[in-house]
C-alpha positions in Angstrom: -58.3 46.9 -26.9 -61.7 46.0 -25.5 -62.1 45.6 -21.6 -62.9 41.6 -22.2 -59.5 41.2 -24.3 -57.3 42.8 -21.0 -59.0 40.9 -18.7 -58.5 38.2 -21.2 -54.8 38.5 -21.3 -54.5 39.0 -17.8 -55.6 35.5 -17.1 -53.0 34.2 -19.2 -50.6 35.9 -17.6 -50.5 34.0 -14.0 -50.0 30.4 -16.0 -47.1 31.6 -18.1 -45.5 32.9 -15.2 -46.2 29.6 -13.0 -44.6 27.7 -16.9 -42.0 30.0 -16.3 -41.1 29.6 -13.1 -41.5 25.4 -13.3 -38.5 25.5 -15.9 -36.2 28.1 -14.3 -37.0 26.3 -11.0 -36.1 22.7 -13.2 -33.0 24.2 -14.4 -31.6 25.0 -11.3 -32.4 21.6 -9.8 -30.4 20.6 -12.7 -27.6 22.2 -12.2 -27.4 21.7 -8.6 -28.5 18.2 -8.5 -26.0 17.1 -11.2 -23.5 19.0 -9.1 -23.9 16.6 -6.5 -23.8 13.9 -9.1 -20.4 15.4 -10.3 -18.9 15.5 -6.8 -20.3 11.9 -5.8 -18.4 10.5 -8.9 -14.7 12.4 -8.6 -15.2 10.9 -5.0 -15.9 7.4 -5.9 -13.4 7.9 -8.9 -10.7 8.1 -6.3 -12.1 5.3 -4.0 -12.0 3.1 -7.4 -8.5 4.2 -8.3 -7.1 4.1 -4.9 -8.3 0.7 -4.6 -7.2 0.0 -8.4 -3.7 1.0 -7.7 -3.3 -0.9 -3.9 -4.6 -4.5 -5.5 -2.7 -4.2 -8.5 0.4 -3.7 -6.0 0.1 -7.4 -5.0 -0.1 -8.9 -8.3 3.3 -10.4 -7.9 2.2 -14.1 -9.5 2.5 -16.0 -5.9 -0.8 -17.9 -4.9 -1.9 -16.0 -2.1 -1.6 -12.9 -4.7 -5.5 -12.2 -5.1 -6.1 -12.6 -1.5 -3.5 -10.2 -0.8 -4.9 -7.6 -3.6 -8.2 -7.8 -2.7 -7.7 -6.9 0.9 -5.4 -4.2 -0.2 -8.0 -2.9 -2.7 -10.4 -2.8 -0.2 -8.4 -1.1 2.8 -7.1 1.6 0.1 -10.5 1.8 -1.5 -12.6 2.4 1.6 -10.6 5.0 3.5 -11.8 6.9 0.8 -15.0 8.8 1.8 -18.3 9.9 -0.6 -21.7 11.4 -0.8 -19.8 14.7 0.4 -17.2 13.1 2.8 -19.9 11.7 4.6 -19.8 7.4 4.7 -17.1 5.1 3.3 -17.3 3.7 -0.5 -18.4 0.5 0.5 -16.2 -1.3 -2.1 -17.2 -5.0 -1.3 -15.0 -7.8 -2.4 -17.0 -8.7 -5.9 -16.3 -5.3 -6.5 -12.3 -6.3 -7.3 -11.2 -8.3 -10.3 -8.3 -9.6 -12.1 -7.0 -10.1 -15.9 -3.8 -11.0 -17.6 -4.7 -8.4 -20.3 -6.5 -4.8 -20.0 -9.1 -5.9 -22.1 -9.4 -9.0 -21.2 -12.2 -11.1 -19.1 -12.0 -10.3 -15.8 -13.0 -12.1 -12.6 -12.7 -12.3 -8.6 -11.6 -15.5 -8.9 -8.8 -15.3 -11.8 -6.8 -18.3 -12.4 -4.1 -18.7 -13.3 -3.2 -16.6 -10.0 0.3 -16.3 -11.7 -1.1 -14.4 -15.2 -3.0 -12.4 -13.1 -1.6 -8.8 -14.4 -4.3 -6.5 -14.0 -6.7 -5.1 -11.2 -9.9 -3.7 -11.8 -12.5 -1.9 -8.7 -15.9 -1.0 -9.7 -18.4 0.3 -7.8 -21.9 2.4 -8.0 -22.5 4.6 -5.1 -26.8 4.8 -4.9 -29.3 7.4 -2.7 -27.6 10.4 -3.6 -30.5 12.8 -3.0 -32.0 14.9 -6.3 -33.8 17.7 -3.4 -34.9 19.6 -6.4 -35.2 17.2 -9.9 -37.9 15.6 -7.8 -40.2 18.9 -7.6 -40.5 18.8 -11.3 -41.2 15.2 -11.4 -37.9 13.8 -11.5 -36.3 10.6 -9.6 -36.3 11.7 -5.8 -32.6 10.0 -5.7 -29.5 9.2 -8.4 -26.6 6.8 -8.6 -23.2 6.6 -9.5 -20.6 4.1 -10.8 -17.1 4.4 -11.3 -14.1 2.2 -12.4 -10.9 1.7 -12.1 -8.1 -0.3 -13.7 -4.5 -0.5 -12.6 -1.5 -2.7 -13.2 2.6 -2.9 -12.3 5.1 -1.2 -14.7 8.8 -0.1 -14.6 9.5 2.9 -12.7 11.7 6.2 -13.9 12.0 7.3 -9.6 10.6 5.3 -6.5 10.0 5.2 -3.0 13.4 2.8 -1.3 13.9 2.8 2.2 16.7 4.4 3.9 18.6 1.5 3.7 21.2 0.4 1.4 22.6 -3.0 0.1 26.4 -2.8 -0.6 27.6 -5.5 -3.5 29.9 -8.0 -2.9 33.0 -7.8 -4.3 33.9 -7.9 -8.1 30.2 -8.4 -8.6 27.5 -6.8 -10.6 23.9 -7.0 -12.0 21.1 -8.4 -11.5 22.2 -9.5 -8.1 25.7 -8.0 -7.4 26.6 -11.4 -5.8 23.8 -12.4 -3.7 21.5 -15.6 -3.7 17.7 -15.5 -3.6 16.6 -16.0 0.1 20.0 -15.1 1.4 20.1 -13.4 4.8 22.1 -10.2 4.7 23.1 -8.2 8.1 21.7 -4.3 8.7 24.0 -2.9 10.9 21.5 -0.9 13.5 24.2 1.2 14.9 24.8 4.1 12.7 28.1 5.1 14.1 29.4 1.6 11.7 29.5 1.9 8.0 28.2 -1.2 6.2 31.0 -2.9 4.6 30.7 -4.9 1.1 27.9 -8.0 1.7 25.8 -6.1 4.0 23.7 -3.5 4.8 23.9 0.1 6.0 21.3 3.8 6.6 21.8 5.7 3.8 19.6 9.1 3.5 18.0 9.0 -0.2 18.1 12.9 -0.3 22.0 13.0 0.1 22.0 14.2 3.5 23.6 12.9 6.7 20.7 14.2 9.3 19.7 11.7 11.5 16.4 13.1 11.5 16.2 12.7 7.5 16.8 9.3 8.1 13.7 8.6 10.4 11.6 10.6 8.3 12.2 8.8 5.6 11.3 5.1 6.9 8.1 7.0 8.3 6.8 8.9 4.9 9.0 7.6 2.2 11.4 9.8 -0.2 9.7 8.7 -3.3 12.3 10.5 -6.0 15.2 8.0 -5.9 17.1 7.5 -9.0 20.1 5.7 -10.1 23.0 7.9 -9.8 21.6 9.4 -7.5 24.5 10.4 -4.2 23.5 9.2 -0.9 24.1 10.5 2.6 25.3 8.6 5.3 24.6 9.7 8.8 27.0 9.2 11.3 24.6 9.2 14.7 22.3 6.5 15.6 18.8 6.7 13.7 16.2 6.4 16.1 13.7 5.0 13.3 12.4 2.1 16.1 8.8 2.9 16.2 8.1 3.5 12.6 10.4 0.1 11.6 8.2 -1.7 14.3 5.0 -0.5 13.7 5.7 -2.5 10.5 5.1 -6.0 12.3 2.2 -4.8 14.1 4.3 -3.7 17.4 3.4 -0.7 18.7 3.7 1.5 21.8 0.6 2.7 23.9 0.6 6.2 21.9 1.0 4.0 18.7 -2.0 4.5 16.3 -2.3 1.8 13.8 -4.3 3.6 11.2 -1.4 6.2 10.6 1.0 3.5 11.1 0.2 0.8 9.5 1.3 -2.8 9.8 2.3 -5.4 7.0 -0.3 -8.2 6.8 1.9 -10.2 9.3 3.5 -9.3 12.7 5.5 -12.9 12.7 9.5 -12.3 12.5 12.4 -14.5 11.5 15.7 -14.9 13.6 18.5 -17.9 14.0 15.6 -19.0 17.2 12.7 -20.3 14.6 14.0 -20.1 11.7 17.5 -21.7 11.8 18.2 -22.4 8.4 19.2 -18.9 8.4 17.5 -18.8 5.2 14.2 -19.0 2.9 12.2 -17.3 5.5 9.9 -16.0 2.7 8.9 -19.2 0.7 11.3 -21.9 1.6 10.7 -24.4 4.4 12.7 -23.8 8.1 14.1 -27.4 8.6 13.4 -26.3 12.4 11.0 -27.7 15.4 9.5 -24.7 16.8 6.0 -25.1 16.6 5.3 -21.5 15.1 7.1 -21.8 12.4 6.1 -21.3 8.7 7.4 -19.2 5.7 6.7 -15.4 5.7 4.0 -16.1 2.7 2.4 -18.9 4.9 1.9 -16.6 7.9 0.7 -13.6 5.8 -2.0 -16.0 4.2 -3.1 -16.5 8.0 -2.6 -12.6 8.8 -0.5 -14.3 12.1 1.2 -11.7 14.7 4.4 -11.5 16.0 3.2 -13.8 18.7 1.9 -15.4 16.0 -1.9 -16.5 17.1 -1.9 -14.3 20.4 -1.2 -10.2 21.2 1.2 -11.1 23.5 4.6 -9.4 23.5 6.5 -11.5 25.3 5.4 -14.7 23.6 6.6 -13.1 20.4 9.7 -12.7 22.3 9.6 -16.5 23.2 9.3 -17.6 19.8 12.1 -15.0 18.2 14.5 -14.8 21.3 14.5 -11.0 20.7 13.1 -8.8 23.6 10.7 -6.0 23.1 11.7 -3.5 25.2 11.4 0.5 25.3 7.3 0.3 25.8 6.4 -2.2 22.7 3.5 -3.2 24.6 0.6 -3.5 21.8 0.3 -6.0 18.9 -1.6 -5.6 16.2 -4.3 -8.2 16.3 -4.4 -11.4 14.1 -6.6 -13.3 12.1 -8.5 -13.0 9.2 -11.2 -10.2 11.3 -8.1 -8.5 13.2 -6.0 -5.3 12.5 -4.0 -7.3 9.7 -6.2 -8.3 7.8 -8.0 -4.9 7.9 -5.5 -2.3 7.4 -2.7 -4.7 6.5 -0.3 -3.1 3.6 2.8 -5.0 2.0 5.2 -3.1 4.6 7.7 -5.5 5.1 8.5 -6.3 1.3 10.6 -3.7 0.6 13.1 -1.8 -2.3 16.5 -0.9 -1.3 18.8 0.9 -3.3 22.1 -1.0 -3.9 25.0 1.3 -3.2 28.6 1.7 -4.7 31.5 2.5 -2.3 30.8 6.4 -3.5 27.5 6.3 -1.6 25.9 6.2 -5.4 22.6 4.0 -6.3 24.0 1.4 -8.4 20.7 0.1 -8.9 17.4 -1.2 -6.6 16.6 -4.6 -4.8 13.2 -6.6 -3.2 14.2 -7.3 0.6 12.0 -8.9 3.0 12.3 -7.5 6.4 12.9 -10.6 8.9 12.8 -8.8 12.3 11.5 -5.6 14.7 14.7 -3.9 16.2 14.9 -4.8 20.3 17.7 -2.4 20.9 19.3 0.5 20.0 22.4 -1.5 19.0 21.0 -4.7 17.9 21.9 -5.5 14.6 18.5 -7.1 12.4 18.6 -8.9 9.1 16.8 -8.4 6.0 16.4 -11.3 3.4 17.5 -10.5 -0.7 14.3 -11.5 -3.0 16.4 -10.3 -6.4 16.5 -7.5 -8.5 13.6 -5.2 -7.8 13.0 -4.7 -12.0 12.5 -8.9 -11.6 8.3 -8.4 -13.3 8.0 -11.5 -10.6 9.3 -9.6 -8.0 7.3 -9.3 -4.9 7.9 -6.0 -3.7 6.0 -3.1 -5.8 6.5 0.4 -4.3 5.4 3.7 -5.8 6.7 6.5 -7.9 6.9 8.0 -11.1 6.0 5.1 -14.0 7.4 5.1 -17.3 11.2 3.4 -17.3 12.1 0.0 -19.0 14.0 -1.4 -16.2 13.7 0.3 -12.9 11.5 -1.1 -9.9 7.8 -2.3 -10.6 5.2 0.2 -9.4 1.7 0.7 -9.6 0.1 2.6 -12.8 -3.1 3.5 -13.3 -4.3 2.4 -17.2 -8.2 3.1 -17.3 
């Protein structure tokens, strides 16, 4: 080879390399980039389903429904965290919409409000940084979008309180002899067994620690079955702070975001509510000025002191009294702790018992009042059969039964 032709091909050699080094150096931006594009969107997947499966836990057909999912939606959605852990989703309220079908035309604003079946949260998550795309003439930023679409469907197991419901007797299913919006006695004081007509603790994993119990009204036991044996401890279950917590009552050391409150504090005893009755749609027949049905003060995220965070005006209105350091109330209104990290705590599933401790089946109860003593006996109200597809309550656990409680599913 002549001396021109080397000198020749060593000229070409510095832009091939520079070529070279261009694609390897757009290859790896690729690669790392769209990493971060991969872990922005499993992160906003589970913002979107989180939020999916919370709204469609409200879809229970009343009128406030929507309003209820959407908050729910939101709360669930938004304690999720993206862009590598770093800022909340910022799901926004446009961002949840309802349906009566899955593929059906979805809106914010759904109506009817009683057909409304199905949730869906969408939401694109922009300025997620492409640091090496952009060398190489790429965007110098990407953007995500993920959705999620969730509805309510029969359970196999689900998550019950400790707390059973025994039949009245010579009765059975749906309702085992009790009336929608009848008032039906929890006897506090674990030393007493509930006799047939009321209520009594029961330990869903069949044992009789005390400890169990109170566990399991502060984390759940989500495996209940029917058939399944029961345990029945004997001491008292010192359960107070996570059952109040549940009305927005809370000691000093109470923290709200672990414990969270229903969308209303505001309780029901023979004081406001006289009828005895009906607490969560029905109409009081009373004259305290408070006083409203449970769906009524949940719509108005009210507190157990209804409009203030006063304790002892709760007290006033209930005739119950707060003692033991329930000093804190979870703030009301539609801008107060309610209404932001409100959850449907107080509607709950119960299994109903037999007389051999065995789950005969499950019911919706609405919880009427926060327990004042450590031998005060509270009262929860029967809503119907918890496989009702109108009932209110919704719970979680594993879906896929034909006639068992109503539980969020994920569908899309």
């Amino acid at each position: 080879m002549s001396r021109y032709s080397k000198k020749k091909a060593k000229g070409v050699i510095l832009p091939i390399v520079g070529l070279i080094l261009a694609v390897l150096l757009g290859m790896a931006g690729l690669v790392i980039d769209l990493g971060a594009m991969f872990v922005a969107k499993t992160e906003l997947q589970s913002a979107v389903d989180s939020c999916a499966l919370a709204a469609a836990q409200e879809l229970d057909g009343a009128a406030d429904a929507l309003t209820r999912a959407t908050s729910a939606g939101l709360t669930a959605g938004n304690a999720n965290k993206v862009k590598y852990q770093k800022t909340s989703a910022a799901i926004v309220d446009t961002d949840v919409t309802f349906s009566d079908t899955l593929g059906g035309s979805y809106s914010s604003t759904f109506v009817p409000v009683a057909k409304a079946r199905y949730a869906k949260c969408g939401h694109a998550t922009s300025g997620i940084a492409a640091y090496l795309i952009q060398m190489v003439g790429g965007p110098t930023s990407t953007s995500v979008a993920a959705v999620g679409v969730a509805t309510r469907t029969h359970a196999q197991s689900t998550c019950p309180i400790p707390i059973g419901l025994v039949p009245k007797p010579a009765t059975s299913a749906p309702d085992y002899g009790f009336a929608t919006g009848e008032w039906v006695t929890v006897l506090y004081d674990g030393t007493k067994s509930a006799s047939p007509g009321e209520m009594g603790w029961f330990n869903l994993d069949g044992s009789k620690n005390a400890n169990e119990t109170k566990n399991e009204m502060a984390v759940g036991y989500c495996n209940s079955k029917v058939n399944d044996t029961l345990g029945t401890p004997g001491a008292k279950v010192a359960v107070d702070d996570q059952w109040n917590s549940r009305f927005g009552i809370y000691k000093n050391n109470g923290d709200m975001t672990l414990m969270r409150p229903d969308f209303t504090g505001y309780a029901y005893t023979s004081t406001n509510w006289p009828s005895g009755k009906q607490a969560y749609s029905g109409s009081s027949g009373g004259t305290d000025p408070t006083a409203a049905n449970f769906k009524a003060k949940r719509l108005a995220y009210a507190s157990y002191a209804d409009t203030s965070t006063d304790v002892k005006v709760g007290d006033t209105i209930t005739n119950l009294n707060m003692k033991g350091g329930y000093k804190i109330l979870a703030a009301p209104g539609s801008t107060g702790d309610f209404a932001k990290l409100g959850m449907s705590r107080r509607l709950v599933i119960v299994p109903v018992v037999s007389t051999a401790s065995k789950v005969l089946d499950f019911a919706c109860m609405l919880m009427l009042q926060p327990i004042s003593g450590p031998t005060v006996s509270v009262q929860f109200e029967y809503l119907g059969n918890a496989a009702s597809i109108s009932s209110p309550c919704t719970t979680n656990g594993l879906a896929g039964g034909n006639f068992g409680p109503m539980i969020p599913a994920l569908v899309e």
